[in-house]
Every structure is written in structure tokens, then in C-alpha cells.
C-alpha positions as CSV (number, residue, x, y, z in Angstrom):
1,X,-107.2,59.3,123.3
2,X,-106.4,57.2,120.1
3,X,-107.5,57.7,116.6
4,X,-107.8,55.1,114.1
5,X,-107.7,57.1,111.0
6,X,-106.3,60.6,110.1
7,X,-108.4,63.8,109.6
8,X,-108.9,63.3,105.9
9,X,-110.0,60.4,105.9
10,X,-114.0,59.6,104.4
11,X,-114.7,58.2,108.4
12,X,-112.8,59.3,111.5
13,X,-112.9,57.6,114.9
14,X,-111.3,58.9,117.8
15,X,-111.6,56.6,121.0
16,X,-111.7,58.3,124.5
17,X,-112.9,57.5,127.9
18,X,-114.6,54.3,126.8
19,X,-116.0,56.1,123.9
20,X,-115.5,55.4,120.5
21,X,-116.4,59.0,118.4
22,X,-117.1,57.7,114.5
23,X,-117.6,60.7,112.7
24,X,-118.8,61.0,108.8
25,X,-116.0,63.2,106.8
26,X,-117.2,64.4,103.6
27,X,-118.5,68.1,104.9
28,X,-118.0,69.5,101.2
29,X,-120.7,67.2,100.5
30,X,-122.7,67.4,103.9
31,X,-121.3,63.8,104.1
32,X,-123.5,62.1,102.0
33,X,-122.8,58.0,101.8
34,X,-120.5,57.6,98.8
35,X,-119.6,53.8,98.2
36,X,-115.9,54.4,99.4
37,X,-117.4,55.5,102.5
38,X,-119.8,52.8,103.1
39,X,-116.7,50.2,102.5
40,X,-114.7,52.5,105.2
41,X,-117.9,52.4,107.8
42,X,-117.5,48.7,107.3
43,X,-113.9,48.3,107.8
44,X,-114.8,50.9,111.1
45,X,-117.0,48.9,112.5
46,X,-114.9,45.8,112.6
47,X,-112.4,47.5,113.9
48,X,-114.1,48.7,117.0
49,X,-116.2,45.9,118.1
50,X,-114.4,43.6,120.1
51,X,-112.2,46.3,121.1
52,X,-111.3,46.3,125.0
53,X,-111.3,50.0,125.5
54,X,-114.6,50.7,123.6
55,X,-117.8,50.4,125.5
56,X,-120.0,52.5,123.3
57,X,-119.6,53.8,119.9
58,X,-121.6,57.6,119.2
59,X,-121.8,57.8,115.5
60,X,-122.0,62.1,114.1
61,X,-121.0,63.8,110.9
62,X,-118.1,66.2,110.6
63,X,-119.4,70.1,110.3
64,X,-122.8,70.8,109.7
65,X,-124.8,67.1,108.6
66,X,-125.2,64.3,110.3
67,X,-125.3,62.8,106.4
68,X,-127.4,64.3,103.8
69,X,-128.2,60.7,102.3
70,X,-127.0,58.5,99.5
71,X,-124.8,60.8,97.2
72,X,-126.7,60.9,94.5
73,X,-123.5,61.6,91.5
74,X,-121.5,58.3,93.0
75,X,-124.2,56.0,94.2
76,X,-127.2,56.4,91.7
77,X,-125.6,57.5,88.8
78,X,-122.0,55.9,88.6
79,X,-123.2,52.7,90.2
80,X,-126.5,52.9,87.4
81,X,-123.9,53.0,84.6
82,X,-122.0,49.7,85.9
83,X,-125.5,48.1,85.1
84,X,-127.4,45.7,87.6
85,X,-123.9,44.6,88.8
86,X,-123.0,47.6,90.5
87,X,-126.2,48.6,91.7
88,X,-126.3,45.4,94.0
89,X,-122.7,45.9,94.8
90,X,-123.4,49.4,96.0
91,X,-126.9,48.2,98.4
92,X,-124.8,45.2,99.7
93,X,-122.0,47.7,100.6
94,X,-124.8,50.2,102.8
95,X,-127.1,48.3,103.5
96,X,-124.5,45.6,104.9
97,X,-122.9,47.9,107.4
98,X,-126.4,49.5,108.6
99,X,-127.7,46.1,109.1
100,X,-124.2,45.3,111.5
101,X,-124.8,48.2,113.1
102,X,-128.2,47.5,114.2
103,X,-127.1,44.6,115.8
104,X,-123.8,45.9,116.9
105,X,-122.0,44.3,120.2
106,X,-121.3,47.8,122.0
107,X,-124.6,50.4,122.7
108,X,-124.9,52.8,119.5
109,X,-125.7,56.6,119.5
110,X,-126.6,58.4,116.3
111,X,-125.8,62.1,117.4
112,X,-127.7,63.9,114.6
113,X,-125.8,67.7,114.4
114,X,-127.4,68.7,111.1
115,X,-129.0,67.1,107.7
116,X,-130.0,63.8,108.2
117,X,-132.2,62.9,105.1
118,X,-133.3,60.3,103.0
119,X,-130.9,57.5,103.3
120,X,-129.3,59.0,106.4
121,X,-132.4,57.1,108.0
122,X,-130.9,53.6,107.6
123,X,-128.3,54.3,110.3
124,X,-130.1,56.3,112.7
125,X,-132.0,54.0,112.7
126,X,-129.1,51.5,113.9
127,X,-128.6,52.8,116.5
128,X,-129.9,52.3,119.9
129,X,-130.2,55.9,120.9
130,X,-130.8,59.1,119.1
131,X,-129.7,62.6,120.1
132,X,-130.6,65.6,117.8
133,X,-129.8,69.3,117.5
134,X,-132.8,71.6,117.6
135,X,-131.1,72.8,115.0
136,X,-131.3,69.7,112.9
137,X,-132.9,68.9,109.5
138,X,-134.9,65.7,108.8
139,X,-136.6,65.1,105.8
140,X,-137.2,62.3,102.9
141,X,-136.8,64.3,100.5
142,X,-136.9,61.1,98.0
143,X,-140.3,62.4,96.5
144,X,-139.7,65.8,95.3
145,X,-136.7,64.0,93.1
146,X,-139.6,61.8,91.7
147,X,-138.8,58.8,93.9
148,X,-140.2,56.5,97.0
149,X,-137.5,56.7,100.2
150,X,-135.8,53.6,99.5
151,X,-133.5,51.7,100.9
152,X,-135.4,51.0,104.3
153,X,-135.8,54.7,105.0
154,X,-140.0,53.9,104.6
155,X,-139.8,51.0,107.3
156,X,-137.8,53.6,109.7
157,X,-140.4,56.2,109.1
158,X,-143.3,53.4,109.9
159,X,-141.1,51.9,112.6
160,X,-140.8,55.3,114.4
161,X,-143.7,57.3,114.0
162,X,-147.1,57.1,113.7
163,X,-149.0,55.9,110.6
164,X,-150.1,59.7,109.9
165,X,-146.8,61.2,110.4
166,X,-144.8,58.6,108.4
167,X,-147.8,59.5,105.5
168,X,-147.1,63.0,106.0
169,X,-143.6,62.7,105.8
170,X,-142.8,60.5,103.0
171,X,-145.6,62.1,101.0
172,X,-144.4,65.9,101.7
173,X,-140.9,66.0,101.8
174,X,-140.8,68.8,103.7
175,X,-137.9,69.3,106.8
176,X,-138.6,68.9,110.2
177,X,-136.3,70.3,112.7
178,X,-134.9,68.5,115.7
179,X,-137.7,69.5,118.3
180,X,-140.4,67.9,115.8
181,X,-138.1,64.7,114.8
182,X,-138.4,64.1,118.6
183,X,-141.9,64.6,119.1
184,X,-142.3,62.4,116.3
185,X,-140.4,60.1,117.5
186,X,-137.4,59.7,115.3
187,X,-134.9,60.4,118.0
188,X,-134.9,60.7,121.8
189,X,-134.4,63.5,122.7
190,X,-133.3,67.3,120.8
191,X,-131.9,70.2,122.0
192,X,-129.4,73.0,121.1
193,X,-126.4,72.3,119.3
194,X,-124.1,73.7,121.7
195,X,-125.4,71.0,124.4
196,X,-125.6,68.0,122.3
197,X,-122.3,66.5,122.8
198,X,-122.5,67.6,126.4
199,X,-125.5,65.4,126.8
200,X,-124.4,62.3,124.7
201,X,-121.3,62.3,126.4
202,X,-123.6,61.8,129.3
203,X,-125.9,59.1,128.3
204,X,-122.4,57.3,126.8
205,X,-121.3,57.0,130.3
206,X,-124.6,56.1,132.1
207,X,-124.3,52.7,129.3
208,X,-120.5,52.5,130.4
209,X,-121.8,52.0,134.1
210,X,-123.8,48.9,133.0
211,X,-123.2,44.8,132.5
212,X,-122.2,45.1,128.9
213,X,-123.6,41.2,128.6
214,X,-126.9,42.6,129.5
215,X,-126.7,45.5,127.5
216,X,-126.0,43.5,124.4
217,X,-129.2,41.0,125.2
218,X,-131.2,44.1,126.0
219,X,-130.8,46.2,122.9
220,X,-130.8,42.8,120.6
221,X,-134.4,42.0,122.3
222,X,-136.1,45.2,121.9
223,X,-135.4,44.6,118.6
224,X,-136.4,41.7,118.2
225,X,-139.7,41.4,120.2
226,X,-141.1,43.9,118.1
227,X,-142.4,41.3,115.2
228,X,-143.2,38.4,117.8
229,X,-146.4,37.6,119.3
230,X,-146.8,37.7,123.1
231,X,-146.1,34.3,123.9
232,X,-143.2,34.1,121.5
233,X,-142.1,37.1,122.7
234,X,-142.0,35.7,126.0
235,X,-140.0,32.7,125.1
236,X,-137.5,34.6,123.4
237,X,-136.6,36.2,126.7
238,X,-136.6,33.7,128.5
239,X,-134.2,32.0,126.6
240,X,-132.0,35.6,125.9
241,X,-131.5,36.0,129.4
242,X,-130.3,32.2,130.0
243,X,-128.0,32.7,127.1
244,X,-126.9,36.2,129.0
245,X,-126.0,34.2,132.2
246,X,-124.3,31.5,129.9
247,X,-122.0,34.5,129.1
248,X,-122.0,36.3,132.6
249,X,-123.4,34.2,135.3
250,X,-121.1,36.2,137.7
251,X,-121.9,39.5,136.9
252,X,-125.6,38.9,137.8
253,X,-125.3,37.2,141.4
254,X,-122.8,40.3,141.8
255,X,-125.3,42.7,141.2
256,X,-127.6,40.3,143.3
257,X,-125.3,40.3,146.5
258,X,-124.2,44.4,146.6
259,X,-128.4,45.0,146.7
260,X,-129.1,42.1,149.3
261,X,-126.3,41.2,151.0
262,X,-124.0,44.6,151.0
263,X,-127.5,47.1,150.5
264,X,-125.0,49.3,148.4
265,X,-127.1,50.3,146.0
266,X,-130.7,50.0,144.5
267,X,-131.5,48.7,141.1
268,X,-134.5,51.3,140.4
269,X,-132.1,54.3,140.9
270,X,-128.2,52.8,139.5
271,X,-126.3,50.1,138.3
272,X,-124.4,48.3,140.4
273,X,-120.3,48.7,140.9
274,X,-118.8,46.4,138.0
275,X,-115.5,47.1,139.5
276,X,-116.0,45.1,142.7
277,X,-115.6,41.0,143.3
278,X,-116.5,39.1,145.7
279,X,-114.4,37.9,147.8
């Protein structure tokens, strides 16, 4: 195991197994996104991209949130009283590392433990794959502070749910637990706290098992094909998956030859052994 950063600082990531463990560190404040910690995400981030022993990064919140939002003291009101200079500064600084998480070169996983509100919707929505306590508390709670959710959290809401539940949602602002955020929509799958990690831990290594060229074209394409039209659609793939091949022609024909040729395993129930060469 390594650890890029020490125990206070606003973002801790611990690397093990493949794994890269980013954790939110303000618990005092349920670790609601201050600007220092969208700057650290940032700095995160570029740190564990391109990193050999990190094959997918599970994003949480130290104690009992996953993040309660924006913090409304240091990036509302300080960042207002800078004038119109700050408040850009501050969007560019979260809404820049969001946005590089969403199309991030390793699989994400938002592992919701707690609050997730309001702005907390920008980067669970980044990320690939969302795991949530039952436990949990979801809400846009934006309106009942005499607001609209900002900052994209409307577009996740519409993105994730239906057009009813997103109504019901933003217009309310009442909590959902983790059971209803997932038959809504907004994540996966939930169950109880004390299994959560188990089962992330889980799904981290199923993506460890896979071509990490394909996994890269694959979540970048959902993504994308979303907003096209069939036929554009269409031609975006096929040119993603000649781009993938530009990258990691070998990787597919090995795939190819341990299901025809060795009959080692079967697409439909595994990924292939990324371990072996030919020859």
C-alpha cells in the first residue's frame, strides 16, 4: 500500500491492490467542497492517472458523508465577496476537476457512505459506477435555501432519473435514502454500510480483470452516444473502436485466440487472461 498524502490532509489517497482509494477529508464539515479542496482533487487526479499501479480509482468521503455539497461559508460567500473574479475562479476550480473526472483514463467509482447533496451530484456523477449505503442521504437541498441546484446538479438529476423524479426532487428537497437513490437511478446499486466497501472492492477488481484500452473507449462512448443520433452514433463507434485497436491491436487478437484457438474462456461469462502472450 502507498499513500500520497497524510491523514490531515483536505483529500487522501491510499493506493492498494490496483486500487487507488481517494477519500474527501473534511468530516467536521461532512466534507463539503471548499476551494482548497477542489484545487487538491485536482492536483489528485493528475497524480493518479497515468500511474502504472492504479487501474481504478473509488472516490468516498472520510466518516459519515460522501460530501455534503459546496461549502456554503468558503465557496458562496467568501468567493461572492471577491466579486465576479472569484466566483468564476471558484466554478473553474470544481467544475474543472468534475469535468476531468468524467472523462478520466482509469474506471471511476463514487462509493456514496453518507450525505451526498446538492453539489456532491457533480462528481457522482463522474464517475462510471455508483455504490451507495442504504444508509445514505441524497437530496438537492438547493431550494429550501431559496435556490435552483446549480452547478450541473439539474442535468444529473435529468440525466439519471426520470422526468417525474428529477421534478419531484429538485422541487421538494426532501432526502432520499440509498435504496430509493437506486431505484431512481442515481447509483447502481445500495446496500448496508457494513458491505459497501466489501462490494466495491469487488466490482474494482472485476474492471482490473479487463483490457484497460477497451475500458477507456467503453466508458468515454457511453458517454458520448447519449446526445448523438443513431447513425452518428454508429459512426462514432466505429471509429472508437479503430482508434482502440490503434492503441491495443494485440490485446484484442489475444482475447480472440484464448476463445478460438486455446477455448480458455468465453467472452459472455469473463474476460480473458491479460497476463498471457502468445508465443
Amino acid at each position: 500500500m502507498s499513500a500520497l498524502e497524510t491523514k490531515t490532509d483536505i483529500v487522501v489517497a491510499e493506493i492498494t491492490d490496483g486500487i487507488a482509494w481517494v477519500r474527501f477529508n473534511r468530516p467536521e464539515k461532512r466534507n463539503a467542497m471548499s476551494p482548497a479542496l477542489n484545487r487538491r482533487m485536482m492536483d489528485v487526479l493528475d497524480e493518479l492517472e497515468f500511474r502504472d499501479d492504479v487501474g481504478v480509482l473509488v472516490l468516498t468521503g472520510e466518516g459519515s458523508a460522501f460530501t455534503a455539497g459546496m461549502d456554503l461559508k468558503e465557496y458562496f460567500r467568501e468567493t461572492e465577496a471577491k466579486g465576479l473574479a472569484g466566483v468564476r475562479q471558484s466554478q473553474r476550480e470544481s467544475y474543472g476537476w468534475w469535468r476531468r473526472l468524467r472523462w478520466y483514463q482509469k474506471p471511476t467509482i463514487a462509493m456514496v457512505n453518507g450525505w451526498c447533496f446538492g453539489g456532491g451530484y457533480g462528481p457522482l456523477f463522474a464517475c462510471d459506477l455508483a455504490f451507495a449505503a442504504d444508509e445514505a442521504k441524497f437530496g438537492l437541498s438547493e431550494i429550501n435555501w431559496g435556490i435552483l441546484p446549480g452547478g450541473g446538479a439539474t442535468k444529473v438529476a435529468v440525466e439519471l432519473m426520470s422526468f417525474r423524479q428529477a421534478m419531484y426532487h429538485a422541487m421538494l428537497g426532501e432526502p432520499i435514502d440509498g435504496q430509493k437513490a437506486a431505484a431512481w437511478g442515481l447509483v447502481n446499486e445500495s446496500l448496508p454500510l457494513a458491505a459497501l466497501k466489501g462490494r466495491v472492492e469487488e466490482v474494482a477488481k472485476a474492471l482490473l480483470s479487463k483490457n484497460p484500452v477497451a475500458l477507456k473507449a467503453t466508458k468515454d462512448a457511453v458517454r458520448r452516444v447519449g446526445v448523438m443520433a443513431y447513425d452518428e452514433a454508429e459512426d462514432y463507434l466505429v471509429r472508437a473502436q479503430e482508434a482502440a485497436n490503434s492503441f491495443d491491436n494485440e490485446g484484442r487478437k489475444e482475447g480472440i485466440r484464448q476463445f478460438i484457438d486455446e477455448k480458455t474462456y468465453k467472452p459472455g461469462l469473463g474476460a480473458y487472461d491479460k497476463t498471457k502472450t502468445h508465443g
